[in-house]
Structures are given as structure tokens and as C-alpha cells.
C-alpha positions as CSV (number, residue, x, y, z in Angstrom):
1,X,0.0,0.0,0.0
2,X,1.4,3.3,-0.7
3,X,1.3,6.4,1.8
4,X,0.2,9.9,1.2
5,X,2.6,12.3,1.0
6,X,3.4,12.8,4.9
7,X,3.0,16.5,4.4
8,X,-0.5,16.8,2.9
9,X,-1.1,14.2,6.0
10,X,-0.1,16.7,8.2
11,X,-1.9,19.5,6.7
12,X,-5.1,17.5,6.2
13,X,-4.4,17.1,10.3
14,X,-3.8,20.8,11.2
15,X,-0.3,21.8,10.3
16,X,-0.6,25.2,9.4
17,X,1.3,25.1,5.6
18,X,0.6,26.2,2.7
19,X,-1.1,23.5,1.0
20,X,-4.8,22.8,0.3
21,X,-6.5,20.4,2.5
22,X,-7.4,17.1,0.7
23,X,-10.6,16.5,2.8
24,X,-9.4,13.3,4.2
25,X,-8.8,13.3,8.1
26,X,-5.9,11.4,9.0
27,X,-6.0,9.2,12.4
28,X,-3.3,10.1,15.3
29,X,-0.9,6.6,14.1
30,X,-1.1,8.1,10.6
31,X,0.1,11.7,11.9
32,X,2.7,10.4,13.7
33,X,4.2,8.1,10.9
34,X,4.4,11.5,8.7
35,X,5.5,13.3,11.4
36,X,8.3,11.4,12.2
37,X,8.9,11.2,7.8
38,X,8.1,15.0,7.5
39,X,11.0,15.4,10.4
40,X,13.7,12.9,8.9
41,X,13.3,15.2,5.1
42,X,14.8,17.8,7.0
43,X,12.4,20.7,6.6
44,X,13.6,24.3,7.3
45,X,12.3,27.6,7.2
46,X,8.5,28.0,7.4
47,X,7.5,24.1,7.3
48,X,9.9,23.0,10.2
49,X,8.1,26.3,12.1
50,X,4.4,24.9,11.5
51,X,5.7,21.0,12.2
52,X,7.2,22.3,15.1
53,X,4.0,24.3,16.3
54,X,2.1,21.5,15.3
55,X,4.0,18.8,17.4
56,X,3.8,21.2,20.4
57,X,0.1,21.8,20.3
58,X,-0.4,18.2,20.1
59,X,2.1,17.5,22.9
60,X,0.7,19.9,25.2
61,X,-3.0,19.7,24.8
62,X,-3.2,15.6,23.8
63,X,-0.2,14.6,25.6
64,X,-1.7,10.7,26.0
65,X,-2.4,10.6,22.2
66,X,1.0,11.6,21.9
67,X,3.2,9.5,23.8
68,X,1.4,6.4,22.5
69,X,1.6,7.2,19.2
70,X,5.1,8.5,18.8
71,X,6.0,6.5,22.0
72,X,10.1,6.3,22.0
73,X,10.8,8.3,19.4
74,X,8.5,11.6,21.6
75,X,11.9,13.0,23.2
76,X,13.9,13.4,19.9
77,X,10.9,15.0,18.4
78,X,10.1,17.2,21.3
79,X,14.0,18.1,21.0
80,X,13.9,18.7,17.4
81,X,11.0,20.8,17.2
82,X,12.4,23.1,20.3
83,X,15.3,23.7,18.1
84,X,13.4,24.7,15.0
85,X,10.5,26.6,17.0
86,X,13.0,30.1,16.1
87,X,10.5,33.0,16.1
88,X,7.7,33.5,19.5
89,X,5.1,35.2,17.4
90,X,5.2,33.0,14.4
91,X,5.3,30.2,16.6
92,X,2.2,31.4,18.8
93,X,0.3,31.9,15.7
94,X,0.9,28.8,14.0
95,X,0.3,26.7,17.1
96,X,-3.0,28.2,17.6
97,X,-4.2,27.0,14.1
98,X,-2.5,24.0,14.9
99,X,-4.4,23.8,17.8
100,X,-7.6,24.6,16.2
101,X,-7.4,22.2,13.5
102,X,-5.6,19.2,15.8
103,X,-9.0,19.6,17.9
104,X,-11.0,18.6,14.3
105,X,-8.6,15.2,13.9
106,X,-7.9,13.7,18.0
């Protein structure tokens, strides 16, 4: 079976980047397998910003859903999106749409 592109998976489940949403609502195993693709393609800029908004929101408000579902690998990611989570109010912004959307999809 082949995968969706992890980062319409993450956009379809709240990431705030610019793509369109595909209308298909990805479960919380699915987010974390293209989180932890979306993390090893090495995104910069503006897309490691949103991922790393995105993986904070769901941290912090679903903290349960995500320990089981990213289970060993949760520090690393926790550690990689605190490096790449650069500027305060682009961060609070995009984790509040993070936020917003994650609450659609857990």
C-alpha cells in the first residue's frame, strides 16, 4: 500500500502550511508516521516552524495521544522541534491553528 505524502497528511491534520486540505482526516498513528517522515526530510524555514508548532500543540493539549503514538521516538521530536521553533510570534500563531485544526482530527 502506498502512503500519502506525509505533508499533505499533516496538513489535512492541522499543520498550518501552505497546502490545500485534501478532505481526508488522517488518524493520530497516521500523523505520527508523517510526522516522524516529515522530520527525517529535513524541513527548514517555514515548514519546520508549522511541524514544530504542530508537534507542540499536540504534545501539550493531547499529551496521552502523543506519547502512545510517537512512543520512544517523543523525546527526539520534542528536542527537534524546540530547536526549530525560532521565532515567539510566528510560533504562537501557528500553534493556535495548529491547535484549532488538531482539535478537528484527536
Amino acid at each position: 500500500m502506498h502512503m500519502r505524502d506525509p505533508w499533505q497528511i499533516l496538513r489535512d491534520g492541522g499543520v498550518p502550511l501552505a497546502l490545500p486540505v485534501s478532505g481526508t482526516r488522517p488518524g493520530a498513528a497516521e500523523l505520527a508516521t508523517a510526522t516522524r517522515s516529515a522530520i527525517t526530510s529535513r524541513p527548514a524555514g517555514r515548514d519546520a516552524e508549522a511541524l514544530a508548532a504542530f508537534v507542540f500543540a499536540w504534545h501539550h493539549h493531547w499529551p496521552d495521544s502523543f506519547a502512545t503514538e510517537l512512543g520512544g521516538d517523543a523525546t527526539e521530536i520534542i528536542a527537534w522541534a524546540t530547536r526549530h521553533a525560532c521565532d515567539d510570534g510566528r510560533y504562537l500563531k501557528l500553534r493556535r491553528i495548529a491547535l484549532e485544526n488538531l482539535s478537528r482530527v484527536l
